[in-house]
C-alpha positions as CSV (number, residue, x, y, z in Angstrom):
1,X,48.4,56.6,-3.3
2,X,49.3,58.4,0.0
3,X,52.7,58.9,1.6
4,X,56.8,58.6,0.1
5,X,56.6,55.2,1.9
6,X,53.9,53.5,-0.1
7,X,55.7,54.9,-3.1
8,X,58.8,53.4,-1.6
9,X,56.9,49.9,-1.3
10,X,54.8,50.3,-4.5
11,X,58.9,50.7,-6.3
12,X,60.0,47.7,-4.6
13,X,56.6,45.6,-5.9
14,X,57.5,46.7,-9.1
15,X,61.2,45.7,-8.8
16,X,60.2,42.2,-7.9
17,X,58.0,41.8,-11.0
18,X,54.2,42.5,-9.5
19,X,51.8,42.7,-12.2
20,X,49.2,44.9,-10.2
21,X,52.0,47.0,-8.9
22,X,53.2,47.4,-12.3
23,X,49.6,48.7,-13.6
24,X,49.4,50.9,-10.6
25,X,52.7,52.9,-11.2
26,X,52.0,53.3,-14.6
27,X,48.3,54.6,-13.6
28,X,50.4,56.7,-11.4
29,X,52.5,58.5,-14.1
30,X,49.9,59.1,-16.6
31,X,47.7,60.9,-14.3
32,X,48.2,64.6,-14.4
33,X,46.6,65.4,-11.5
34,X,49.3,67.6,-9.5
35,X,50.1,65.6,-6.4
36,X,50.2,62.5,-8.5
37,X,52.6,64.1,-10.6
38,X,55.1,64.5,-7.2
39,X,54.6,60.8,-6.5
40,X,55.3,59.6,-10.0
41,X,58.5,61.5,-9.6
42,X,59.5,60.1,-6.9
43,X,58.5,56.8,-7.7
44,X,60.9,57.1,-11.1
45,X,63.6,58.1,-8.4
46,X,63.0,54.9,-7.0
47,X,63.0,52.4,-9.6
48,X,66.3,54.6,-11.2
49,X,68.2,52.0,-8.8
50,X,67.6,49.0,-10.4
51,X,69.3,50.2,-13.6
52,X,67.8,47.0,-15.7
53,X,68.1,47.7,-19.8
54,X,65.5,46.2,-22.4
55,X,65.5,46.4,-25.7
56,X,62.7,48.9,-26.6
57,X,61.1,48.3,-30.1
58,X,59.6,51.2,-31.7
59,X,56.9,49.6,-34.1
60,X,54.7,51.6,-36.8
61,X,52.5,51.1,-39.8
62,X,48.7,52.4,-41.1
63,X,45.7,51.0,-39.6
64,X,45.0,47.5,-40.8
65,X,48.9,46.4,-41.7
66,X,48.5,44.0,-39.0
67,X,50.8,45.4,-36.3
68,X,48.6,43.5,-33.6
69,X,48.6,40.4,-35.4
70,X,52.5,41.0,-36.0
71,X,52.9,41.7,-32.2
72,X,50.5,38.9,-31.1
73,X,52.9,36.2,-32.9
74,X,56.6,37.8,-32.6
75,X,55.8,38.5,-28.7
76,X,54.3,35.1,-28.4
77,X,57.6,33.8,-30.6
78,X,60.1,35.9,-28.2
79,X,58.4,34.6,-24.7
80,X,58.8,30.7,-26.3
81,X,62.5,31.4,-25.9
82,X,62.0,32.5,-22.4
83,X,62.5,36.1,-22.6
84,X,59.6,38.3,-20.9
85,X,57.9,40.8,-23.1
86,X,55.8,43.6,-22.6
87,X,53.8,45.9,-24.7
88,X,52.6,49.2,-24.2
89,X,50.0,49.6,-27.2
90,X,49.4,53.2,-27.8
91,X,45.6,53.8,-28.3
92,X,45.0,56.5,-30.2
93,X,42.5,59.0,-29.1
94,X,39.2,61.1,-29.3
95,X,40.7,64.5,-30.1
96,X,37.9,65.7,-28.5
97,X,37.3,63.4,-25.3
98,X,40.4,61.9,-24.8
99,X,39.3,58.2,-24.8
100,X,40.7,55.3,-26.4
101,X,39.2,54.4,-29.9
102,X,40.8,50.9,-29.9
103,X,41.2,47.8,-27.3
104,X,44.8,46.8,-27.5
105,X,44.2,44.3,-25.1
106,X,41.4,42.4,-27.3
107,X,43.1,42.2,-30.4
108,X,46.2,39.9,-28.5
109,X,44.1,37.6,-26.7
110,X,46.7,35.0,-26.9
111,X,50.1,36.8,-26.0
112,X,47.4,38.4,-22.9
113,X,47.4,34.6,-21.8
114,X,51.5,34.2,-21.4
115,X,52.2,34.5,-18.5
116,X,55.8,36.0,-19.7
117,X,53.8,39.2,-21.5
118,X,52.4,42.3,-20.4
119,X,49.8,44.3,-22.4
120,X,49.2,48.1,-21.5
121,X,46.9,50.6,-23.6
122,X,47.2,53.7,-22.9
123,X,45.5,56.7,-24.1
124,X,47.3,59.3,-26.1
125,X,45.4,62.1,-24.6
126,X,46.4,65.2,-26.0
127,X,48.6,63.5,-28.8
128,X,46.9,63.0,-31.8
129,X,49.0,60.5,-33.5
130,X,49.0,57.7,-30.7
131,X,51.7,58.4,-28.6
132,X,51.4,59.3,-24.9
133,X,53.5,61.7,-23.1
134,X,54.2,59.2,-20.5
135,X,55.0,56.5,-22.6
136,X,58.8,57.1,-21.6
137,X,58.2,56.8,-18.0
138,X,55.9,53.7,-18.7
139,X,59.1,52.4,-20.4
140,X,61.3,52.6,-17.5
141,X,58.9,50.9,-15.0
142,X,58.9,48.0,-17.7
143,X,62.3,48.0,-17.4
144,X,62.5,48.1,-13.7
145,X,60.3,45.0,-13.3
146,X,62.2,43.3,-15.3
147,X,60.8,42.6,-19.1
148,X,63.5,41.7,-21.7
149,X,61.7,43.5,-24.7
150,X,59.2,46.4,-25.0
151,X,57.4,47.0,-27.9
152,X,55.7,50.8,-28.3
153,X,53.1,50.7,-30.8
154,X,51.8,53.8,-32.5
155,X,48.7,54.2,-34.8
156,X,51.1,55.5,-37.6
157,X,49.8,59.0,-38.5
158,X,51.8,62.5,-37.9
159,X,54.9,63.0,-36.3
160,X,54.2,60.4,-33.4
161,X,57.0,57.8,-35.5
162,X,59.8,60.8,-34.7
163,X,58.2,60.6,-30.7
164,X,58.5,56.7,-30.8
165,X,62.0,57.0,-32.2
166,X,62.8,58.9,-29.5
167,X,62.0,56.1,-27.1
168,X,63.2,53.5,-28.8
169,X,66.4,51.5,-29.3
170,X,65.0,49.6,-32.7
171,X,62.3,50.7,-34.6
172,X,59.8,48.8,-37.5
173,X,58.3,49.9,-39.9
174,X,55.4,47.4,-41.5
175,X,54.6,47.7,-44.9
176,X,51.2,46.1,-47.0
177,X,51.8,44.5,-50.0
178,X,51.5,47.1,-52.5
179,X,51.4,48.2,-56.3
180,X,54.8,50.4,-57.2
181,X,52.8,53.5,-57.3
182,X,51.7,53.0,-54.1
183,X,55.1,53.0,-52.5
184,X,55.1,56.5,-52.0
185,X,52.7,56.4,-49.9
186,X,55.5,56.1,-47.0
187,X,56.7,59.3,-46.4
188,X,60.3,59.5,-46.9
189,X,61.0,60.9,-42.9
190,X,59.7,57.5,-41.5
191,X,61.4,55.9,-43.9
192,X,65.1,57.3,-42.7
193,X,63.9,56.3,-39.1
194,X,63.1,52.8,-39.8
195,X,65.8,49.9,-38.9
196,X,63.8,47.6,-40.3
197,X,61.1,47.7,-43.0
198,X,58.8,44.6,-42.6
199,X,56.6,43.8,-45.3
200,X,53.8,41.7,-43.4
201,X,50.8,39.2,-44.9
202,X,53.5,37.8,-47.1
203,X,51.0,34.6,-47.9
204,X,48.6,33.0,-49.7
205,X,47.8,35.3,-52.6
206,X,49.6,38.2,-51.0
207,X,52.7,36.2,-51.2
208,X,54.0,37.6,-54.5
209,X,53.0,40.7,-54.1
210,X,54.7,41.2,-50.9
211,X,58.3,39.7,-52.3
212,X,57.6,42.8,-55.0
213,X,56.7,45.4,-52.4
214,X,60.1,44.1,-50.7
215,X,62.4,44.7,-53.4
216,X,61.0,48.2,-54.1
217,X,61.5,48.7,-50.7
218,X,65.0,47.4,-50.6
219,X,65.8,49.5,-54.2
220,X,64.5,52.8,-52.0
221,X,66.6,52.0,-49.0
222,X,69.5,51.9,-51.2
223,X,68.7,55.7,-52.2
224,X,68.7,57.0,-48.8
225,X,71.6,58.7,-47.4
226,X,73.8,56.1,-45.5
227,X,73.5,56.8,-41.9
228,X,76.2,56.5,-39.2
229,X,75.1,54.3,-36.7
230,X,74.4,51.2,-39.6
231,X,76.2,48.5,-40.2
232,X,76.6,47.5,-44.3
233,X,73.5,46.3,-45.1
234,X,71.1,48.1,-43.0
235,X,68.7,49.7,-42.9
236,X,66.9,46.3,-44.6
237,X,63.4,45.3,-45.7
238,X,62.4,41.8,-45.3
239,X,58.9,40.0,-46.4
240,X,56.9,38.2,-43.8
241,X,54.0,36.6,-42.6
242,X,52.6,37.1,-38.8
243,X,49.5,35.2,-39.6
244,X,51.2,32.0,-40.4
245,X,54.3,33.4,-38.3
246,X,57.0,32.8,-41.0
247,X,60.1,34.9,-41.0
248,X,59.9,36.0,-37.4
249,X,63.1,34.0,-36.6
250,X,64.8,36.1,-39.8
251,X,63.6,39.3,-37.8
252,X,64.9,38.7,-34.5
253,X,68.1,37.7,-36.1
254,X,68.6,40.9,-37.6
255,X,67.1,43.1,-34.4
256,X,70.2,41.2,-32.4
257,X,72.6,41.8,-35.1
258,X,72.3,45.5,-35.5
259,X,71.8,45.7,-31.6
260,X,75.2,44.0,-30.9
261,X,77.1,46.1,-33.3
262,X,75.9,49.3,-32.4
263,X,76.3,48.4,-28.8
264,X,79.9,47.5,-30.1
265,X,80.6,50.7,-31.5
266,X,79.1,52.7,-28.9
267,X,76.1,53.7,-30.7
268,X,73.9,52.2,-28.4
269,X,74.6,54.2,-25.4
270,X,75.0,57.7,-27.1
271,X,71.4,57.1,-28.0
272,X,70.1,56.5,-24.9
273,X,71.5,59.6,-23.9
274,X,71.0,61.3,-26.3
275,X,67.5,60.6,-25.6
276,X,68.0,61.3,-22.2
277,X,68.7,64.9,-23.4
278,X,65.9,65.2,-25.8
279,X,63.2,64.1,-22.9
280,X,64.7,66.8,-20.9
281,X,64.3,69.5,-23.2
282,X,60.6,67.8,-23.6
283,X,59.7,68.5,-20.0
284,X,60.6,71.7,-20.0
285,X,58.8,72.7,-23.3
286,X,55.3,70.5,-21.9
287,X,56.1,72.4,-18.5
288,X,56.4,75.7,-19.8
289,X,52.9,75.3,-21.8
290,X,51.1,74.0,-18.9
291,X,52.3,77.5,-17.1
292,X,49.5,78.9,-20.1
293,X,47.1,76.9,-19.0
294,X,45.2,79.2,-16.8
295,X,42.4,81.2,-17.1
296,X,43.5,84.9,-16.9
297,X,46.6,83.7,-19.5
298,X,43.5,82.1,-21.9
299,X,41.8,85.2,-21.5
300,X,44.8,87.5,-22.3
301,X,45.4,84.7,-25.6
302,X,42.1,85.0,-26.9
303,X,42.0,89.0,-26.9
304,X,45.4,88.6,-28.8
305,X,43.8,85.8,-30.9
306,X,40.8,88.3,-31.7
307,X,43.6,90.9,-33.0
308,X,45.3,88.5,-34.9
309,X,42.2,87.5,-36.5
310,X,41.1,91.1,-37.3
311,X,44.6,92.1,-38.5
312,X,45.5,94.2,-35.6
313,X,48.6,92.5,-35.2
314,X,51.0,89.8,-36.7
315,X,50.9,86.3,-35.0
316,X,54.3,85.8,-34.4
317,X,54.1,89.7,-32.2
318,X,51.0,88.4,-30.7
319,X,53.3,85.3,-28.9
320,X,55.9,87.4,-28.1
321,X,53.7,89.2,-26.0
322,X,52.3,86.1,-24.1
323,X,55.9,85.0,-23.7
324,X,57.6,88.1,-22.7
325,X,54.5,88.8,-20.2
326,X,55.0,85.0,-18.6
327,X,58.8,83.9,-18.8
328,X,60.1,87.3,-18.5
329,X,63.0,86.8,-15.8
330,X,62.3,87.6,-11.6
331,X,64.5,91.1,-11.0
């Protein structure tokens, strides 16, 4: 895209709910090409003005849970009571190429079809773990055309829950049915995170073991260290079933409960900017490794590499050097 006025325009498309504008500017931001970087800047200025709010839903789980099939009927279940969703479906990626393993888009067919939702996959690129640097900015052009609810999905592996967290206002956490020794399994860090702990395929023969797998759940939560910025009885874990779509009312009951409390407390704004603050620092640590990413600093890294290898010198030393030579202050 050429020239601040076409940004200007391709801002105000987005503002007024254009789908294809909306694709573009998130094109726009998770290119890193240089100039494209300038325009999604100013682009973000743009859209700053319409100072819209969603409720961003930070969902999780291991691969086959059923977080599409969860998303598919809880996104279909929100746009039936006339609120617009949108869902930006983290695909994780080829740690060596950089493309998408999974088609987001394909396993929602339906919720595709409303005319209320939006479904965007997006690479993770660098981010093994499924969650793209951009996703943040792809947020906030959401939010500027004007969707209700955004979900961020993330393929559940690493740190990229504590990334998602960092996005979000609510997050989820979906659970299997499971055996008790199989509950720890969950690390207990994703666990502290979660607001809610959905135990999904809660049917057929499933259907006992998932009321099981939700009271150990609930017994654990009960363990954890009571956090702030809860009302009594959360965090909570509840058993449902996407597939047949039963307890989906239950859970956005409960997202809208915690939501207006912490709102009414003032724990809803101090996250958002405490966010705010923790994107910030983000940039500047992402911006400050991209300064490394040239070829005379590579070559100066892997002679140091080759000393720390051989012994020559201790690791932590070896970065010191890199960072003194490259961040050292302009006399």
């Amino acid at each position: 895209m050429d020239g601040m006025e076409n940004i200007a325009e391709l801002a105000k498309s987005v503002m007024n709910a254009d789908r294809r504008a909306l694709s573009q500017a998130i094109t726009l931001i998770e290119s890193s090409r240089d100039d494209h970087r300038i325009q999604a800047m100013e682009l973000m200025d743009h859209l700053r003005s319409s100072d819209r709010k969603a409720i961003r839903v930070g969902l999780s789980g291991t691969p086959g849970v059923g977080k599409s099939t969860f998303i598919e009927s809880f996104g279909t279940y929100l746009t039936g009571m006339g609120l617009r969703v949108a869902v930006l479906a983290v695909d994780p990626s080829s740690i060596r190429s950089g493309g998408s393993i999974l088609g987001d888009k394909t396993r929602m067919e339906r919720l595709a079809r409303e005319p209320n939702a939006y479904i965007r996959p997006s690479p993770s690129q660098t981010h093994l773990g499924g969650v793209a640097r951009r996703s943040r900015e792809a947020v906030a052009i959401c939010e500027a055309a004007g969707f209700d609810i955004i979900f961020i999905e993330t393929v559940g592996v690493g740190q990229s829950e504590t990334i998602v967290s960092e996005i979000s206002d609510i997050f989820l956490l979906l659970i299997a049915p499971a055996g008790g020794d199989e509950l720890q399994g969950v690390k207990r860090g994703i666990m502290e995170i979660a607001d809610l702990i959905l135990v999904n395929k809660a049917d057929g023969d499933l259907k006992a073991a998932a009321s099981r797998t939700c009271s150990d759940y609930s017994s654990s939560l009960m363990l954890l260290r009571k956090r702030v910025h809860d009302p009594t009885g959360f965090p909570l874990a509840m058993a449902i079933s996407a597939l047949e779509e039963d307890g989906l009312g239950d859970v956005w009951d409960k997202i809208e409960e915690l939501l207006d409390w912490r709102k009414a407390e003032g724990w809803f704004d101090n996250n958002r900017t405490a966010q705010s603050r923790f994107w910030f620092k983000e940039e500047i640590r992402q911006g400050l490794l991209s300064m490394l990413d040239d070829e005379k600093v590579k070559e100066e890294m892997s002679a140091l590499m080759n000393m720390v290898d051989n012994g020559e010198i201790y690791s932590s030393a070896a970065a010191q050097k890199i960072l003194k030579k490259y961040t050292a202050k302009p006399r």
